[in-house]
C-alpha positions, -999 to +999 in steps of 0.1 A: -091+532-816-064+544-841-088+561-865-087+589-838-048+590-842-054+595-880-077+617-871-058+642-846-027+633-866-038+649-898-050+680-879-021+686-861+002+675-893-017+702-913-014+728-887+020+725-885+022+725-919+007+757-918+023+771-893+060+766-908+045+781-944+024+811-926+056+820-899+085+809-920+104+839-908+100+829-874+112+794-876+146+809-893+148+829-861+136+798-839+169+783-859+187+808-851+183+813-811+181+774-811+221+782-808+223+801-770+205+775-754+225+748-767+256+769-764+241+770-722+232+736-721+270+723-739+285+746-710+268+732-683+273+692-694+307+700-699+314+714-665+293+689-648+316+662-666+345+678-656+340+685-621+322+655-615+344+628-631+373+607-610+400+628-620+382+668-625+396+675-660+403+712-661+402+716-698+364+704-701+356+730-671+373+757-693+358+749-722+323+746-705+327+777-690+332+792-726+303+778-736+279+788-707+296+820-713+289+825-750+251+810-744+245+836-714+258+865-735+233+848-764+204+850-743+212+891-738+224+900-772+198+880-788+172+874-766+142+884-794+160+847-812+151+830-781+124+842-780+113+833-815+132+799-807+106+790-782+078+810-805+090+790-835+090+760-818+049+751-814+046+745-857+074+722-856+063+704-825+025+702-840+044+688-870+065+664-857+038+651-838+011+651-870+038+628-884+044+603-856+005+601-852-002+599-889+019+571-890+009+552-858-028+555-872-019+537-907+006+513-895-024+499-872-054+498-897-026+477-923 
């Protein structure tokens, strides 16, 4: 039944809703220490490619190795951003999936 998605959908839309307006300060920081895990996660793609490829290509292992550098020194210098990344994270999740369930529920009572 997609009444229940309408259902759950609003209630997790509003609590997201809420939970950006009441913790705005923490999703900036969830913004901000969004950047040493993808700094980590660049790194290590990039020296996977490298080193995994036909030919290794030495420049993407360098630059990947920059990258997992910067993240890793990221996660120590600003470790209370990563941690309000993954804090910050649950509104906009609860959000996003409000949305995608507000929208299911409608689109199947049309």
């Amino acid at each position: 039944m997609r009444g229940w998605h309408v259902l759950g959908g609003a209630v997790a839309l509003g609590l997201g809703i809420y939970g950006v307006y009441d913790e705005y300060f923490t999703v900036v920081e969830f913004l901000k220490g969004s950047l040493q895990p993808i700094l980590a996660f660049a790194g290590l793609v990039a020296i996977l490619s490298g080193l995994l490829s036909y030919k290794p290509k030495v420049g993407h292992v360098v630059s990947g190795l920059v990258l997992l550098g910067l993240g890793v020194y990221g996660f120590f210098d600003e470790y209370f951003a990563v941690l309000d990344f993954f804090k910050g994270s649950v509104p906009l999740v609860l959000l996003l999936a409000g949305m995608v369930s507000v929208v299911a529920g409608v689109k199947h009572l049309e």
